[in-house]
BALOBA-1460 file (C-alpha; in Angstrom, 3 decimals):
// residues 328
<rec num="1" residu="x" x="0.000" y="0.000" z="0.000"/>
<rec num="2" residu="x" x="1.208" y="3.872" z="-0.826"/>
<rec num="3" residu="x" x="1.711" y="5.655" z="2.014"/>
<rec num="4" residu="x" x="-0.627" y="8.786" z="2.277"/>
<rec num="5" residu="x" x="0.333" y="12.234" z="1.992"/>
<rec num="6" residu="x" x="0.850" y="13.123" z="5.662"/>
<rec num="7" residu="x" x="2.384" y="10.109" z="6.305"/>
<rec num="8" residu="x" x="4.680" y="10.647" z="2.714"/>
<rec num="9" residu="x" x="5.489" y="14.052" z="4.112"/>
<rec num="10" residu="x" x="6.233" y="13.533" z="7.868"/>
<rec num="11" residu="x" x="8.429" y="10.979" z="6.585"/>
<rec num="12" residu="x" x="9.836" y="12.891" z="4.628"/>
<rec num="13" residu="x" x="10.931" y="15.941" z="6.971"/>
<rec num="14" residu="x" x="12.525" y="13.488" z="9.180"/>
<rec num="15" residu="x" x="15.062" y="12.484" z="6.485"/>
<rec num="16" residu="x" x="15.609" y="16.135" z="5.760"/>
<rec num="17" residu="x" x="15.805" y="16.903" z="9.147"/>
<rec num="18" residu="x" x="18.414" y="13.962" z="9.973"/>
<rec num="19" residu="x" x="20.458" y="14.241" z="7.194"/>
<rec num="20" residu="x" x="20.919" y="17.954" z="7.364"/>
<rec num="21" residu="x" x="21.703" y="17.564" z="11.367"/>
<rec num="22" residu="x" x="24.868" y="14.811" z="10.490"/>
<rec num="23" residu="x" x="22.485" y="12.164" z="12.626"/>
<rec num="24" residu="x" x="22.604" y="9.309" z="8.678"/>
<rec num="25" residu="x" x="26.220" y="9.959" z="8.340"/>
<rec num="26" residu="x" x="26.957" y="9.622" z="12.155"/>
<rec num="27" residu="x" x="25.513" y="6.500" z="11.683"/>
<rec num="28" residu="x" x="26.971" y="5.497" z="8.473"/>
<rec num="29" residu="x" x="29.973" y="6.083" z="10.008"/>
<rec num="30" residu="x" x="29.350" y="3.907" z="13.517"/>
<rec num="31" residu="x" x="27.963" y="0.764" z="10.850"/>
<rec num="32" residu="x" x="31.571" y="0.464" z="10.019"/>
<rec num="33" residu="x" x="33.021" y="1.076" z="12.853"/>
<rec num="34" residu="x" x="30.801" y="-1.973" z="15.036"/>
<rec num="35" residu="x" x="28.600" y="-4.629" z="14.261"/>
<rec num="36" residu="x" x="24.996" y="-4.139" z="15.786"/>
<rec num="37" residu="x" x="25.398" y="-7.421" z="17.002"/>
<rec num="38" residu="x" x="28.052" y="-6.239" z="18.979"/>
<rec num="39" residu="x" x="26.291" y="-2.993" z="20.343"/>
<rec num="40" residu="x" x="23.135" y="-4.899" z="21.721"/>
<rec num="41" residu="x" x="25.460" y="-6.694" z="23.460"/>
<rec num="42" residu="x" x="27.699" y="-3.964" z="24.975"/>
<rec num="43" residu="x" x="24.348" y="-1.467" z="25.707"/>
<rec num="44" residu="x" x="22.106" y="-2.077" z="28.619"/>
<rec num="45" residu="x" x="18.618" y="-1.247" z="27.498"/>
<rec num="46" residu="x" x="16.895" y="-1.862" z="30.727"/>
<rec num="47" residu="x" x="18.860" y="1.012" z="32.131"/>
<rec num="48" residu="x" x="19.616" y="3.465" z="29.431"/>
<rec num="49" residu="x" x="17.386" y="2.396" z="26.345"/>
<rec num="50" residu="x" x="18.916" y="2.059" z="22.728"/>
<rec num="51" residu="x" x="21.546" y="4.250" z="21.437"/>
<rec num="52" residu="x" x="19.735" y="7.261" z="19.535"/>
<rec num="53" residu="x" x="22.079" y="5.567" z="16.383"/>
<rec num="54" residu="x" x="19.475" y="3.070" z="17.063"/>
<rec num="55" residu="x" x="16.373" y="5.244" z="16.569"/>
<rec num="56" residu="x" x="17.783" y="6.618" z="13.862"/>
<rec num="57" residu="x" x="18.891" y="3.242" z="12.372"/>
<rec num="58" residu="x" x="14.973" y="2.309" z="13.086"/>
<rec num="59" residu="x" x="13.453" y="5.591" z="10.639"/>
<rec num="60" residu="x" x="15.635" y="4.000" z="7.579"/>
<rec num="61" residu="x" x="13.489" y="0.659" z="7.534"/>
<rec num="62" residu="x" x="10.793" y="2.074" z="5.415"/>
<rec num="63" residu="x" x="8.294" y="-1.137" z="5.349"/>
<rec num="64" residu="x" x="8.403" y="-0.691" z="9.383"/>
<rec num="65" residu="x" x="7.992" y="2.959" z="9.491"/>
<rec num="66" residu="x" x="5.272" y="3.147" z="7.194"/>
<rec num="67" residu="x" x="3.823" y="0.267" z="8.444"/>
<rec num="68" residu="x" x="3.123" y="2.311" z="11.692"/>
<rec num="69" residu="x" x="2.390" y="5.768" z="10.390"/>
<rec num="70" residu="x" x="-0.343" y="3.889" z="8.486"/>
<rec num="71" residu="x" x="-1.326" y="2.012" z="11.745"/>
<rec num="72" residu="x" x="-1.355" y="5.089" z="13.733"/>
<rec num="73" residu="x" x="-3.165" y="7.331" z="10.704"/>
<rec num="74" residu="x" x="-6.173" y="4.695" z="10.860"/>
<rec num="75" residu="x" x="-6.755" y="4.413" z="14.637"/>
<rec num="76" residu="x" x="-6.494" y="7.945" z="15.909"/>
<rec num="77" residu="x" x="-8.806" y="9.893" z="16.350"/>
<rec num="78" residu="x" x="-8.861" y="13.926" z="17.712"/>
<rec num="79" residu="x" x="-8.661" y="14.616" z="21.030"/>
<rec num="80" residu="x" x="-8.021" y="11.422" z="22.131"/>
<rec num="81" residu="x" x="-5.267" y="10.721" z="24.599"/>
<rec num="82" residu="x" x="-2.080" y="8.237" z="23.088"/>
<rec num="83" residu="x" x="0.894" y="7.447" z="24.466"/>
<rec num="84" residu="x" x="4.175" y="6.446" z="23.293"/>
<rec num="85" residu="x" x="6.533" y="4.467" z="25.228"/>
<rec num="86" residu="x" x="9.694" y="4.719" z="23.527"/>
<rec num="87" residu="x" x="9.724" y="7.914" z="21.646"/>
<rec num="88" residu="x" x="13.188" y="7.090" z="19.724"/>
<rec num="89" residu="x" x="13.138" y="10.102" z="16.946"/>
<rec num="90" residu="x" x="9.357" y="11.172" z="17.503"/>
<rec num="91" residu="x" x="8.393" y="10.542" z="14.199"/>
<rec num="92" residu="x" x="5.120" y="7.538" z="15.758"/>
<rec num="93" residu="x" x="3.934" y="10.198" z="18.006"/>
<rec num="94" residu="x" x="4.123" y="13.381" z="15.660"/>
<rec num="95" residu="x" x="1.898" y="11.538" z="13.595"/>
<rec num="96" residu="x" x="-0.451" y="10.992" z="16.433"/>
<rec num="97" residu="x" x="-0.223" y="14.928" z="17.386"/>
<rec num="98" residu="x" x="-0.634" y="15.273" z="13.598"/>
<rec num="99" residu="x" x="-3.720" y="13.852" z="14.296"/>
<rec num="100" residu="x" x="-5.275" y="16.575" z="16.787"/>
<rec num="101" residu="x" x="-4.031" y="13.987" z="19.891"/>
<rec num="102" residu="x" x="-2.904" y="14.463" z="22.713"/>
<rec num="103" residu="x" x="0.456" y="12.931" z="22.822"/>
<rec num="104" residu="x" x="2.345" y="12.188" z="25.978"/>
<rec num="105" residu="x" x="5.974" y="10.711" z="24.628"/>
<rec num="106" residu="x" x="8.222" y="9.017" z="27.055"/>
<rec num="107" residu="x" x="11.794" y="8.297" z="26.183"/>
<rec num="108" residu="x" x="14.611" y="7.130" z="29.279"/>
<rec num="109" residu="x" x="17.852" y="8.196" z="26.924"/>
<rec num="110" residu="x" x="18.252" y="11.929" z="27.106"/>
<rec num="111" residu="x" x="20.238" y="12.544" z="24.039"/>
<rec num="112" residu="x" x="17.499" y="10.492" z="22.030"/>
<rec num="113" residu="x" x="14.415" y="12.724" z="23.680"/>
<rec num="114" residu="x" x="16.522" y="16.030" z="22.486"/>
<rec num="115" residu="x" x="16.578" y="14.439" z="19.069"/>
<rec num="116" residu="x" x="12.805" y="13.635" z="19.284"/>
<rec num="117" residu="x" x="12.332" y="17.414" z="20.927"/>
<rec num="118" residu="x" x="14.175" y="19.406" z="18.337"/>
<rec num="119" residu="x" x="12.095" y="17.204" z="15.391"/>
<rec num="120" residu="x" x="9.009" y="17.921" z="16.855"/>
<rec num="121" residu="x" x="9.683" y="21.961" z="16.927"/>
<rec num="122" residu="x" x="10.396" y="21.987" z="13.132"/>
<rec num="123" residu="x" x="6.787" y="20.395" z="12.480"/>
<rec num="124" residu="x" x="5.298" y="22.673" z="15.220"/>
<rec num="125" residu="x" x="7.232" y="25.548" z="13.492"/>
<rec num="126" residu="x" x="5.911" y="23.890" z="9.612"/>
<rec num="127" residu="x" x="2.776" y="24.249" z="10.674"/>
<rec num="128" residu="x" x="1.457" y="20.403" z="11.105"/>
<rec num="129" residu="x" x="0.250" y="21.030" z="14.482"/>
<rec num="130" residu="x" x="0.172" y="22.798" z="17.997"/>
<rec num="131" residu="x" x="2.989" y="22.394" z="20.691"/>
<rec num="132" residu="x" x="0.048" y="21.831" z="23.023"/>
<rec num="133" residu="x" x="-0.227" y="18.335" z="21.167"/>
<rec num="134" residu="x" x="2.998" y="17.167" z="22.006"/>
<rec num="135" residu="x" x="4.147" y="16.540" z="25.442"/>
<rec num="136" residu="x" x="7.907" y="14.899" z="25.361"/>
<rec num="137" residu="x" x="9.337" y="13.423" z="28.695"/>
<rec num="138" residu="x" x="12.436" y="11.929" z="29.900"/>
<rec num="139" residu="x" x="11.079" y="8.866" z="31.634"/>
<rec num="140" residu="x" x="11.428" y="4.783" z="32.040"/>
<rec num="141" residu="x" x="8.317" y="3.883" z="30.483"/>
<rec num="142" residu="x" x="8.076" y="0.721" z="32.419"/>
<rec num="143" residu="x" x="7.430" y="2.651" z="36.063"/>
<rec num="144" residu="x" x="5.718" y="5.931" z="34.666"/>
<rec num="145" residu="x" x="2.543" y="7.008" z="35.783"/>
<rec num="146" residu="x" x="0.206" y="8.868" z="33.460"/>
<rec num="147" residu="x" x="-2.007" y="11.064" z="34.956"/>
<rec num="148" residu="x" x="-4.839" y="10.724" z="32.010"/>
<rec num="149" residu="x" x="-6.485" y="7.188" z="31.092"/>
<rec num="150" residu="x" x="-5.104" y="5.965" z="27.759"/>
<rec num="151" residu="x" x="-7.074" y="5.618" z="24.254"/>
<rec num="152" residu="x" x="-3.898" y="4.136" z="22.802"/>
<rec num="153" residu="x" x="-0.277" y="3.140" z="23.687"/>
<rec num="154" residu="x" x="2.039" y="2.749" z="20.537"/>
<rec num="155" residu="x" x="4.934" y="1.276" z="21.682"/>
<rec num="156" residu="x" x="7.469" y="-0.078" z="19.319"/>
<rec num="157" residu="x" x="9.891" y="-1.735" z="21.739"/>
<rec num="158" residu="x" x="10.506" y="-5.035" z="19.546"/>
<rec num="159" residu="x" x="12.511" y="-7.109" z="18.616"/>
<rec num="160" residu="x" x="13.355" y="-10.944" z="16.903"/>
<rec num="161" residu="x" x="12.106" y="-13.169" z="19.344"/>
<rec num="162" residu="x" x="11.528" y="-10.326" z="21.430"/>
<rec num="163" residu="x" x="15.315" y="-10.457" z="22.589"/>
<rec num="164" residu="x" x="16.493" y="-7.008" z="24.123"/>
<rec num="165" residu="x" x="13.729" y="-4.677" z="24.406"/>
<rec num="166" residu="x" x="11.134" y="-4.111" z="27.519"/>
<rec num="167" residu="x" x="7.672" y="-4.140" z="25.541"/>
<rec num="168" residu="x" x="6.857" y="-6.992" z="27.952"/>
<rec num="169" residu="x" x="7.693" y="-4.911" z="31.297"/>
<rec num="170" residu="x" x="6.375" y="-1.358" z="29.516"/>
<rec num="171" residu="x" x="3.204" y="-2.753" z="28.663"/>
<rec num="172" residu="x" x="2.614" y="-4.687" z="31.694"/>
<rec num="173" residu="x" x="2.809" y="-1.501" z="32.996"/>
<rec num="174" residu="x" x="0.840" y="0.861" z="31.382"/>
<rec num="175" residu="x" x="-2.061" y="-1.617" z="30.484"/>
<rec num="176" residu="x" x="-3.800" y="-0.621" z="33.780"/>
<rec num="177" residu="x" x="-3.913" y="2.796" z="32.401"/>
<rec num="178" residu="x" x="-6.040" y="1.933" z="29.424"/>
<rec num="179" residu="x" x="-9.396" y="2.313" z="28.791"/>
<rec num="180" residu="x" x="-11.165" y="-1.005" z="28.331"/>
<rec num="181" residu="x" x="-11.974" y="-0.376" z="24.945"/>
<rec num="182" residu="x" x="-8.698" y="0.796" z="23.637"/>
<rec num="183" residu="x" x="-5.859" y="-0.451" z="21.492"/>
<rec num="184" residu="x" x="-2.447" y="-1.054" z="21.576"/>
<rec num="185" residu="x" x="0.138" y="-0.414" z="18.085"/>
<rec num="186" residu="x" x="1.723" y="-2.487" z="17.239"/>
<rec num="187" residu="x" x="-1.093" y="-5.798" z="18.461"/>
<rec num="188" residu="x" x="1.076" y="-8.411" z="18.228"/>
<rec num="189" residu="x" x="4.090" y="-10.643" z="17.345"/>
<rec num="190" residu="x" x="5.226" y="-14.584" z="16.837"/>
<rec num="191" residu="x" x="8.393" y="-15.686" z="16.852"/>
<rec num="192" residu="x" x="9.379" y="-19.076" z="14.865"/>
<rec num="193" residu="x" x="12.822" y="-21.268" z="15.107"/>
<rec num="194" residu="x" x="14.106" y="-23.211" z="12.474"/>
<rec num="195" residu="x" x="16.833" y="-25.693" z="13.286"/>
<rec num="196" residu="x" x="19.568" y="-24.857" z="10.708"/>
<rec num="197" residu="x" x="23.203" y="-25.500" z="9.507"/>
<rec num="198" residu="x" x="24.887" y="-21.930" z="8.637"/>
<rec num="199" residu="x" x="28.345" y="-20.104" z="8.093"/>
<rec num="200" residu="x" x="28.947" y="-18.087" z="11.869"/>
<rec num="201" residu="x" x="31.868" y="-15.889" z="12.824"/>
<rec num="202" residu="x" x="34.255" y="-18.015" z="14.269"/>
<rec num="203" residu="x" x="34.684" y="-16.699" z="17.468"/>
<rec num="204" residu="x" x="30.841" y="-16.796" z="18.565"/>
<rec num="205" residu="x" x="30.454" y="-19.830" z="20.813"/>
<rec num="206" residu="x" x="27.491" y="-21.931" z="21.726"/>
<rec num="207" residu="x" x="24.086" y="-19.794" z="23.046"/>
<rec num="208" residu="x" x="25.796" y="-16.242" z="21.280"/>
<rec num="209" residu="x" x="23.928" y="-14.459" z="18.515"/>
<rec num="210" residu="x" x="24.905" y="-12.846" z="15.568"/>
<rec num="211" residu="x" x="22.598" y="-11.387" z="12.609"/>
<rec num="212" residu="x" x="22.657" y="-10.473" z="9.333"/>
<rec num="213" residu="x" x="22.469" y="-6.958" z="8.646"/>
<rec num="214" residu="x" x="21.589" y="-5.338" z="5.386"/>
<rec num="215" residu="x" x="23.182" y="-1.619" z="6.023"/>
<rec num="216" residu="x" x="25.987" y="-3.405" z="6.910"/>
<rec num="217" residu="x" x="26.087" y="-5.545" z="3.540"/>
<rec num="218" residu="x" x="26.308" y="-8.872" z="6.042"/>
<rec num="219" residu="x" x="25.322" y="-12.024" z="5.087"/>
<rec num="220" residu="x" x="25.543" y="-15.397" z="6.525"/>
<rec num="221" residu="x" x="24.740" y="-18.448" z="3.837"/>
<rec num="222" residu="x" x="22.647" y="-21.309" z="6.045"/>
<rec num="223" residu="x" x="20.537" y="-24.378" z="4.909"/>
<rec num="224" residu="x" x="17.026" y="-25.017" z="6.545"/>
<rec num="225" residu="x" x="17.404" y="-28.203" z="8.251"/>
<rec num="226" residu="x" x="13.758" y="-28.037" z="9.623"/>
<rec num="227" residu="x" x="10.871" y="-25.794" z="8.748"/>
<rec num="228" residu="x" x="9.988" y="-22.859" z="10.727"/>
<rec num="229" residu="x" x="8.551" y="-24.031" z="14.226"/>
<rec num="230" residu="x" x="6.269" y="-20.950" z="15.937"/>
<rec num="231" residu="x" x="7.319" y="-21.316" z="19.288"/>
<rec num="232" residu="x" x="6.063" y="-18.119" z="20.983"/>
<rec num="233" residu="x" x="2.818" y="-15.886" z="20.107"/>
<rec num="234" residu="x" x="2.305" y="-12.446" z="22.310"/>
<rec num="235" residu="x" x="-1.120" y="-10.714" z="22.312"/>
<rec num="236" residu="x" x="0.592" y="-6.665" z="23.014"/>
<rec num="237" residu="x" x="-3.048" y="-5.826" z="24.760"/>
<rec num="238" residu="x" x="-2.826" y="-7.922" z="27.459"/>
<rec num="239" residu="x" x="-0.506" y="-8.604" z="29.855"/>
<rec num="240" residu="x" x="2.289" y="-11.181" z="29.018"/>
<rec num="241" residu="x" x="4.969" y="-13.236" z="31.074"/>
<rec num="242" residu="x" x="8.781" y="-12.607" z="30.752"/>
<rec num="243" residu="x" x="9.602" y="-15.975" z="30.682"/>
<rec num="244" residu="x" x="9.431" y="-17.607" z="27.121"/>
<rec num="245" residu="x" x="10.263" y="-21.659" z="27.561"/>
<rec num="246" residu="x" x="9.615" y="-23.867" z="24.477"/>
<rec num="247" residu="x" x="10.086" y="-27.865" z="24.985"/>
<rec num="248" residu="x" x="9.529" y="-29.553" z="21.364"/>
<rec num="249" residu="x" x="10.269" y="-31.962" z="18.747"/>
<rec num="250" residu="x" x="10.990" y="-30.444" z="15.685"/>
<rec num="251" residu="x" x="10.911" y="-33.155" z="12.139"/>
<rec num="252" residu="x" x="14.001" y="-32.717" z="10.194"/>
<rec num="253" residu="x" x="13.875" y="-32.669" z="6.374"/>
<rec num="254" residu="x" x="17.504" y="-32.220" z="5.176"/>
<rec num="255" residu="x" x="20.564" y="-33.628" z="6.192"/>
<rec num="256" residu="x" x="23.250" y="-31.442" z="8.104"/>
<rec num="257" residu="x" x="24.861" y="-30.257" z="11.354"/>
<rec num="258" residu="x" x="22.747" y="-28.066" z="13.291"/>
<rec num="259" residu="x" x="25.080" y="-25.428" z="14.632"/>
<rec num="260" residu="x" x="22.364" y="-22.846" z="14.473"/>
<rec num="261" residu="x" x="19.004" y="-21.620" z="15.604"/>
<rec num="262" residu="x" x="17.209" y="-19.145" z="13.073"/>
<rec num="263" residu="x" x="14.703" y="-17.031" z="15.137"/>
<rec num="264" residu="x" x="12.757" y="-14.611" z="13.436"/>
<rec num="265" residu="x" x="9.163" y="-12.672" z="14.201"/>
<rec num="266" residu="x" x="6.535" y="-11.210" z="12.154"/>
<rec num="267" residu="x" x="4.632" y="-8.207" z="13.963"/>
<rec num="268" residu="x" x="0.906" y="-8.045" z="13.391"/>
<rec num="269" residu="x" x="1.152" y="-3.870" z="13.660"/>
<rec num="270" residu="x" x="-2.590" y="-3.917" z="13.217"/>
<rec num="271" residu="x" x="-5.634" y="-6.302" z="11.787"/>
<rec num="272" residu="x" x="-4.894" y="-5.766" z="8.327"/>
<rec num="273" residu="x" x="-1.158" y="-4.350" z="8.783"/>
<rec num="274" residu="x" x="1.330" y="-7.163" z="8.655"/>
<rec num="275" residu="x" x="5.153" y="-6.872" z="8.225"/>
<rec num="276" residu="x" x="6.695" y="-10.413" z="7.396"/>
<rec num="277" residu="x" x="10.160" y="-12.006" z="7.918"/>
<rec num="278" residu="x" x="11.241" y="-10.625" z="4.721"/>
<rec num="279" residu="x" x="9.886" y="-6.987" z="5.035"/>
<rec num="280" residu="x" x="12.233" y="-5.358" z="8.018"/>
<rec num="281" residu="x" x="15.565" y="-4.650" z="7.916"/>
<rec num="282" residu="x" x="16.811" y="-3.603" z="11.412"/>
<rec num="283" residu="x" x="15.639" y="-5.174" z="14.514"/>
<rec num="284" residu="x" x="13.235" y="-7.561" z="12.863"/>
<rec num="285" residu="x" x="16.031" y="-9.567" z="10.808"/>
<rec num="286" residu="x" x="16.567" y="-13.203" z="11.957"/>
<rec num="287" residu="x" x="18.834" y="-13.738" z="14.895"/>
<rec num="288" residu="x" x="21.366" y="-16.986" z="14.488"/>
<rec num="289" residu="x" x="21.765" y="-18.396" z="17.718"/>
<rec num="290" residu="x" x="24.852" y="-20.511" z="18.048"/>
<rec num="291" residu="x" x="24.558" y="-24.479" z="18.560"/>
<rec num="292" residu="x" x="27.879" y="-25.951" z="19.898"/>
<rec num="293" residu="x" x="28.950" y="-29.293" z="19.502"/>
<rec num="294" residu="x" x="26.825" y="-29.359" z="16.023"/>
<rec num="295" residu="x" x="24.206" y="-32.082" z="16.258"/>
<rec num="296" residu="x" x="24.311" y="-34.456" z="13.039"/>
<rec num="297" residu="x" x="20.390" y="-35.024" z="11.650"/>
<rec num="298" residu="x" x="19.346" y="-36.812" z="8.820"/>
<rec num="299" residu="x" x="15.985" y="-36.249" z="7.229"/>
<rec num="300" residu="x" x="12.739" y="-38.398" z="8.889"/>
<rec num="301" residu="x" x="14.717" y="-37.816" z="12.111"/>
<rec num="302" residu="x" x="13.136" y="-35.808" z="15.280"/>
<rec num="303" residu="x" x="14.950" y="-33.235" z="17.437"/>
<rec num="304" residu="x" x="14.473" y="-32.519" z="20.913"/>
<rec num="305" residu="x" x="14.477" y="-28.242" z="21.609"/>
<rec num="306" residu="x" x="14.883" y="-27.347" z="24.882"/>
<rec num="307" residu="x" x="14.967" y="-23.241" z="24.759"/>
<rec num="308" residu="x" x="14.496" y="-20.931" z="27.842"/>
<rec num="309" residu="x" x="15.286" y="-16.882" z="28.488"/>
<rec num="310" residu="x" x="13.647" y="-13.939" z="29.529"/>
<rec num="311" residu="x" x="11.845" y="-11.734" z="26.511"/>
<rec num="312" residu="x" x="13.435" y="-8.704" z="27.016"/>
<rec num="313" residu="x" x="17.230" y="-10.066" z="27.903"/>
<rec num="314" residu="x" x="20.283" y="-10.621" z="25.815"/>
<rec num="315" residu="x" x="20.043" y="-14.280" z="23.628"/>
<rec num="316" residu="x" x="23.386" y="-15.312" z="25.511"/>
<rec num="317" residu="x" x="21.263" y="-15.047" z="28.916"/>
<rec num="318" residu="x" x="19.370" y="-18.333" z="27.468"/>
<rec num="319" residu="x" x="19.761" y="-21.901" z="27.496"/>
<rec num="320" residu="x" x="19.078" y="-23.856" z="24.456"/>
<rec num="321" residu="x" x="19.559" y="-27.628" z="24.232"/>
<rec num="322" residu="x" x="19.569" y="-29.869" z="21.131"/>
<rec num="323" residu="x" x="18.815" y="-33.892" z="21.575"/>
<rec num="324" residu="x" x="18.504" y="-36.241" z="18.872"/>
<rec num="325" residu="x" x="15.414" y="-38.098" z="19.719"/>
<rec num="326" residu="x" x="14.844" y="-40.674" z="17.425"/>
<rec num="327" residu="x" x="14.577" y="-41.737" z="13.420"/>
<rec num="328" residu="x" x="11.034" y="-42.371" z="11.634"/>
């Protein structure tokens, strides 16, 4: 689907804007210099949030950024009240403002909240809508209070297999807030493993991660050793446990060393708004999670997955076990 014209131009102005600021070639520069997979690691989200790299890393996936302007354009009405936990750039909640809401935006890293603020003041200063609209504060999402009941939370806090980010804790949270009849952007996610043989950088041991990344032209060839096995299913508008355990047995249909796990996630942003494993190209790109000793399968055979972490921690906080169970 085309995105609209507001959503076309809001877009737009936030390219202009972080191009013209240095924020793309800051981060053109910092692609080179260190592997996401390496900065998830190093950061502590819980604590500090993503880097505001990050956010603006998150604005240059177009198929996810449009797929919640649109989201956002459809459900919001004036004058109601919307929330977003996790401002990043701004660029979810201007479009609510946009919108004649009234936008409360929370954001825990302070240099990412001055991005979002300084954003915001060239649309207020363009025109699109009032400053009264708009209210940005520094905050942990996951222990603030609003003061108003909520007609909608957007809160795009997610990740592949919903590894590193606190949607769980923020919406836990602010779900008591909400009026009964109100909705949550993006709805939903699932996450599916697939048991796979792939190349890995030699120095990742067994339960490490490592992804693919397309800004950073990184690729890692694998073979599907098992199709995709959905494992986990969250409903965002209601409350949700941390801990995501998964005790299966998984067919194999090719023959190989499983020395991988292939987790990806498609996010149901709203009924009829869908982005895929193939659509998103930061933060929704598979995550390889290393198997060590390999396990040898042949095809017919049936594998034992034993997989346990906390939705919201790093991969390498989990356990994940691999038994060959037995041979059709």
């Amino acid at each position: 689907m085309m995105p609209t014209e507001l959503a076309a131009r809001i877009y737009r102005g936030t390219i202009s804007f972080l191009e013209e600021r240095g924020y793309i070639d800051h981060l053109n520069k910092l692609l080179v210099e260190e592997y996401i997979d390496d900065r998830m690691t190093r950061i502590d989200v819980p604590s500090c949030g993503l880097e505001t790299v990050d956010a603006v890393h998150c604005i240059l996936d177009r198929n996810r950024t449009f797929a919640f302007l649109e989201a956002i354009e459809k459900s919001v009405k004036p004058g109601e009240v919307v929330v977003e936990a996790g401002l990043g750039t701004g660029i979810l909640a201007i479009m609510a403002a946009a919108l004649g809401a009234e936008v409360y935006g929370i954001e825990i890293n302070k240099e990412t909240l001055d991005l979002a603020e300084q954003l915001s003041r060239v649309f207020i200063k363009n025109g699109l809508f009032e400053q009264e609209n708009l209210s940005l504060i520094k905050a942990d999402a996951s222990i603030w209070n609003p003061l108003k009941q909520i007609d909608l939370i957007i809160s795009e806090n997610i990740y592949a297999g919903m590894f590193y980010e606190m949607q769980i804790p923020i919406l836990n949270h602010l779900l008591p807030f909400i009026r009964s009849s109100s909705r949550v952007i993006p709805e939903g996610m699932s996450s599916y493993v697939i048991l796979a043989q792939a190349e890995k950088p030699l120095h990742k041991g067994h339960g490490e991660s490592f992804s693919p990344s397309q800004a950073e032209g990184r690729s890692y060839k694998s073979r599907e050793l098992s199709e995709p096995f959905l494992y986990d299913n969250i409903n965002f508008n209601q409350k949700n446990n941390l801990n995501c355990r998964i005790d299966a047995a998984i067919p194999i249909i090719r023959s190989g060393l499983i020395n991988s796990l292939i987790i990806y996630s498609p996010v149901k942003v709203a009924r009829d708004i869908i982005l895929k494993r193939e659509d998103m190209i930061f933060m929704g790109e598979d995550i390889f999670i290393v198997i060590d000793p390999p396990l040898h399968v042949e095809p017919q055979s049936i594998v034992r997955l034993r997989m346990e972490y906390k939705r919201g921690n790093k991969p390498e906080d989990g356990s994940y076990f691999l038994d060959l169970q037995k041979v059709i």
